[in-house]
ROROKOL-210821 format. One record per residue (C-alpha): residue in three letters; x, y, z. Coordinates in nm, 3 decimals. Example, Ala and Ser with C-alpha at 12.3 -4.5 7.8 and 13.67 -1.06 7.14 Angstrom:
! ROROKOL-210821
aa/east/north/up
ala/1.230/-0.450/0.780
ser/1.367/-0.106/0.714
! end
This chain:
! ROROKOL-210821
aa/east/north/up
unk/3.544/-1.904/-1.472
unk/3.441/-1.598/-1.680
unk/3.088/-1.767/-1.753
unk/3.074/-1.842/-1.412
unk/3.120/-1.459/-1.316
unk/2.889/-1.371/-1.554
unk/2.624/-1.599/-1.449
unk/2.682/-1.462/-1.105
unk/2.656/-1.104/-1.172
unk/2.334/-1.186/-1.370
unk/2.179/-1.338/-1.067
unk/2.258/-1.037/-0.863
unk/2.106/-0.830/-1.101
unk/1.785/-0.972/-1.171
unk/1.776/-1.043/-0.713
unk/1.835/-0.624/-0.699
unk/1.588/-0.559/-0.967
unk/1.302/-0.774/-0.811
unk/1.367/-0.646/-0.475
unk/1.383/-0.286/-0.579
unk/1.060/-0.349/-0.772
unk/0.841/-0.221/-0.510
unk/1.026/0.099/-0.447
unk/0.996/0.154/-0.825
unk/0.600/0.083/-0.857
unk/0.570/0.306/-0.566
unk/0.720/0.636/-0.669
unk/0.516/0.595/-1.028
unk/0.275/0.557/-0.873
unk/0.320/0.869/-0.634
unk/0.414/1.063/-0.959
unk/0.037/0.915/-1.097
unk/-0.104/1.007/-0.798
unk/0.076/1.368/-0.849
unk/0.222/1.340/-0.482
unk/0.503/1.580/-0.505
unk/0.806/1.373/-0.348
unk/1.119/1.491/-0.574
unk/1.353/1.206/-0.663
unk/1.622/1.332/-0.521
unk/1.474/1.291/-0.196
unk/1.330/0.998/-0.254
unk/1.656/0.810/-0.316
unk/1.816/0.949/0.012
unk/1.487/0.813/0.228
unk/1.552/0.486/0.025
unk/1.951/0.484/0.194
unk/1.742/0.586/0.481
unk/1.547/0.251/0.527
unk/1.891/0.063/0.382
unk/2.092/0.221/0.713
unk/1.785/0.070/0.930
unk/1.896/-0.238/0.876
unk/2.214/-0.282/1.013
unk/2.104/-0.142/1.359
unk/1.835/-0.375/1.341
unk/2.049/-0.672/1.254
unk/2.295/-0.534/1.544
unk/2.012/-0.572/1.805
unk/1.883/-0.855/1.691
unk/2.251/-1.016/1.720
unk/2.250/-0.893/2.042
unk/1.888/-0.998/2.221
unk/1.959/-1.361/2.051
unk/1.985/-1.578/2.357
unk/1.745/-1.889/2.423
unk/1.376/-1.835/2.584
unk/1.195/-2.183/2.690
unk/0.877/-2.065/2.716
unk/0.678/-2.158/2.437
unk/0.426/-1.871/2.403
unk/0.664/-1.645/2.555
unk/0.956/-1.786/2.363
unk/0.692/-1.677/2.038
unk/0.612/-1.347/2.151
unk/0.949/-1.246/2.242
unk/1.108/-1.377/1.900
unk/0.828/-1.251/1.686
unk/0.697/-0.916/1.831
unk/1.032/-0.793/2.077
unk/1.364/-0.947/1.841
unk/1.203/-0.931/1.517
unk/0.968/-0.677/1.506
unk/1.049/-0.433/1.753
unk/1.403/-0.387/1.670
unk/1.333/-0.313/1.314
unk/1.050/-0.053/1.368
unk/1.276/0.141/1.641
unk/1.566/0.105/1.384
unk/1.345/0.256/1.133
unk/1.200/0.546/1.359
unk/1.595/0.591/1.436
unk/1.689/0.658/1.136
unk/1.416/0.851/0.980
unk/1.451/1.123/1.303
unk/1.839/1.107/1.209
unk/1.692/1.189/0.831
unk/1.463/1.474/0.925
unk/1.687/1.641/1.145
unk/1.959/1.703/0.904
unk/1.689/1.792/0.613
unk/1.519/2.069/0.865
unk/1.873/2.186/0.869
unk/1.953/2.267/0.556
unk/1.571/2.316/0.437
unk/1.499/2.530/0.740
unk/1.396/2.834/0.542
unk/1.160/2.634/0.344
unk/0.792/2.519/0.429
unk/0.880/2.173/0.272
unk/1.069/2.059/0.546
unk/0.979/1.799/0.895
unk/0.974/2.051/1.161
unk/0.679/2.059/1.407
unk/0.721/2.435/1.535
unk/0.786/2.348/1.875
unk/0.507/2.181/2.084
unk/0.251/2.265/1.823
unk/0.070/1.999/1.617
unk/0.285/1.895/1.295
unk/0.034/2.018/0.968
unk/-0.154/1.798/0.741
unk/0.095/1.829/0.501
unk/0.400/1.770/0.731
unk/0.231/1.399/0.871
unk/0.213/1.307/0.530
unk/0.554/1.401/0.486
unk/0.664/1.204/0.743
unk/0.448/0.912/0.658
unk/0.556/0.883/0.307
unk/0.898/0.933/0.407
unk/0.857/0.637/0.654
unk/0.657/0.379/0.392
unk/0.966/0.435/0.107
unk/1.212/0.359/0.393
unk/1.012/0.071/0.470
unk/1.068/-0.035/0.174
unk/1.402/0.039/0.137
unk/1.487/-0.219/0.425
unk/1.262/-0.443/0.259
unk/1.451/-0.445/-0.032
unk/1.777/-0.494/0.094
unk/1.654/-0.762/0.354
unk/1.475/-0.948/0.049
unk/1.824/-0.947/-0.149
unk/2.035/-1.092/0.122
unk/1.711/-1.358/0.161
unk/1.770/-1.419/-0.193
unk/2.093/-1.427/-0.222
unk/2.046/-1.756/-0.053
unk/1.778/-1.888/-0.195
unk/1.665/-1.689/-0.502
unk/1.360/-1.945/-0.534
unk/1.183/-1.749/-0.243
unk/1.245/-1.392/-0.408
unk/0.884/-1.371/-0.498
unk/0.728/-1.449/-0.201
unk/0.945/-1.255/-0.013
unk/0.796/-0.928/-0.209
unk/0.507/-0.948/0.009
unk/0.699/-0.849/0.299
unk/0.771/-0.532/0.154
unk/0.410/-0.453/0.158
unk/0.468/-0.479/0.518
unk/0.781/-0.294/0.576
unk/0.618/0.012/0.357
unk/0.271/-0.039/0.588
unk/0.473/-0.048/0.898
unk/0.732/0.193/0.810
unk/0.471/0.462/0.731
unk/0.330/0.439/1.057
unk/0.649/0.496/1.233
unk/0.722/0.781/1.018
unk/0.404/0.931/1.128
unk/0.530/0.870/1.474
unk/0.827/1.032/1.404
unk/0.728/1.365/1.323
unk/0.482/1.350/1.573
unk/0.698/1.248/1.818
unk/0.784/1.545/2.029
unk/0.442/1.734/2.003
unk/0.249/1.436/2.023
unk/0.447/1.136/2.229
unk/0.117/0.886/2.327
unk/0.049/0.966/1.974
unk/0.381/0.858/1.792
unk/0.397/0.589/2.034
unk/0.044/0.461/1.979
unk/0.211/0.428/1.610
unk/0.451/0.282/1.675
unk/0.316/-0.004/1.889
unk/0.075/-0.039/1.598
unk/0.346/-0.106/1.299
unk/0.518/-0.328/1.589
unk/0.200/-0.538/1.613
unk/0.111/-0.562/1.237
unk/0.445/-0.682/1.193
unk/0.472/-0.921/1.516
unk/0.134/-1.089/1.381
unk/0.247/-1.110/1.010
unk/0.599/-1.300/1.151
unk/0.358/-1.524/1.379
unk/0.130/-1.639/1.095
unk/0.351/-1.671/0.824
unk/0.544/-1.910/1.056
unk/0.315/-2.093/1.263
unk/0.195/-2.417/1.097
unk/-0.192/-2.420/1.078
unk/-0.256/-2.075/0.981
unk/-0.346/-1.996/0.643
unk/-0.013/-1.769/0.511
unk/-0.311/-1.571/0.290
unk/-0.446/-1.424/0.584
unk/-0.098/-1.322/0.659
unk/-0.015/-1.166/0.327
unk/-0.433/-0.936/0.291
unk/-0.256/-0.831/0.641
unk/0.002/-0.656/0.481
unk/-0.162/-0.567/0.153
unk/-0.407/-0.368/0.351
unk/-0.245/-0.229/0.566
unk/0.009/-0.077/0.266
unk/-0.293/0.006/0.086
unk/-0.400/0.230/0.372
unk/-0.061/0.361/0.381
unk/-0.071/0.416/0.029
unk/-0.424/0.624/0.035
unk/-0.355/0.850/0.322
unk/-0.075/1.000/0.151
unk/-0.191/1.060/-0.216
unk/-0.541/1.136/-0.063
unk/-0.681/1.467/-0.143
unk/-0.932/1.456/0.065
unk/-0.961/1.848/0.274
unk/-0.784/1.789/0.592
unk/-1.102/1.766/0.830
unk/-1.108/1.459/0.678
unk/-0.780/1.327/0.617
unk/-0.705/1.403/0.974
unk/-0.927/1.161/1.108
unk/-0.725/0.888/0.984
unk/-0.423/0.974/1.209
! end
């Protein structure tokens, strides 16, 4: 009984490592990339994304009931159960996040607010953006353990779809802080992370398409993520990527 324990809790282990192995890789590499994002804060917008899930899972419960339509049955699971919940559960959470750290960081200039109706800065989009891909991540890493934890064999493949929980989760925390001064904006975003993730689910399901599309999908659209935050680039030019 004792081995058996044992042999359990190892399992766990090694399922939290792997899945927490992107969140890792990416803050090394934000500290290579000297992107100032203190660890401290980094951990809380990693509870962040693990919060988004349970919403997520809540409305996901709740809009599970039988379409017949074939395409529509597809879009609706894919881009409007799946996908949709799980983006607005992130941007939940993440304006949750940024409220309370504007409070108590509101006589700082390292802080989420947008000044009113005015643009948010360079430096406050990137904020939110990073802030968005780690939660992204975050979810992905507790979704991937409770996928494991059922199958452990698919643990590997399943890292992939943290690449797309950081590449849509970045997106929607560009939204987020863009929300109020810029709403076709943030919702332009928003749509976008929902339809990178709707046509990941579609082709890494559908039999016929080629799931290696599906995963340089996600790859790419993390590395953008990725290089519009730890770009350095003067802000004429970073800009133009929002």
């Amino acid at each position: 009984m004792v081995v058996y324990n044992m042999s359990a809790a190892l399992v766990l282990a090694v399922i939290i490592f792997v899945a927490a192995f992107p969140l890792i890789a990416v803050y090394f590499w934000f500290r290579f990339a000297k992107y100032i994002y203190p660890l401290i804060r980094y951990l809380i917008t990693v509870l962040v994304g693990l919060a988004a899930f349970f919403p997520a899972l809540l409305l996901q419960n709740l809009l599970a009931f039988p379409i017949y339509s074939g395409r529509i049955a597809l879009f609706y699971q894919y881009f409007v159960r799946i996908a949709l919940t799980e983006e607005l559960s992130r941007l939940l959470m993440l304006l949750i996040f940024f409220w309370f750290y504007n409070l108590f960081k509101s006589r700082s200039n390292a802080n989420f607010s947008q000044n009113g109706k005015q643009p948010p800065s360079l430096e406050v989009i990137k904020m939110g953006t990073a802030a968005g891909l780690v939660s992204g991540l975050g979810f992905a890493m507790l979704e991937n353990a409770v996928y494991a934890a059922s199958d452990i064999n698919i643990l590997l493949f399943r890292l992939i779809t943290a690449a797309l929980h950081g590449a849509c989760g970045s997106r929607v925390g560009t939204a987020a802080v863009m929300l109020r001064s810029s709403p076709v904006r943030a919702v332009t975003h928003i749509l976008i992370a929902v339809a990178i993730h709707g046509i990941y689910n579609l082709m890494v399901t559908l039999p016929g398409i080629s799931s290696v599309t599906a995963v340089l999908i996600a790859l790419s659209a993390f590395t953008m993520a990725m290089i519009s935050i730890t770009n350095r680039s003067p802000p004429s030019e970073i800009s133009q990527t929002y």
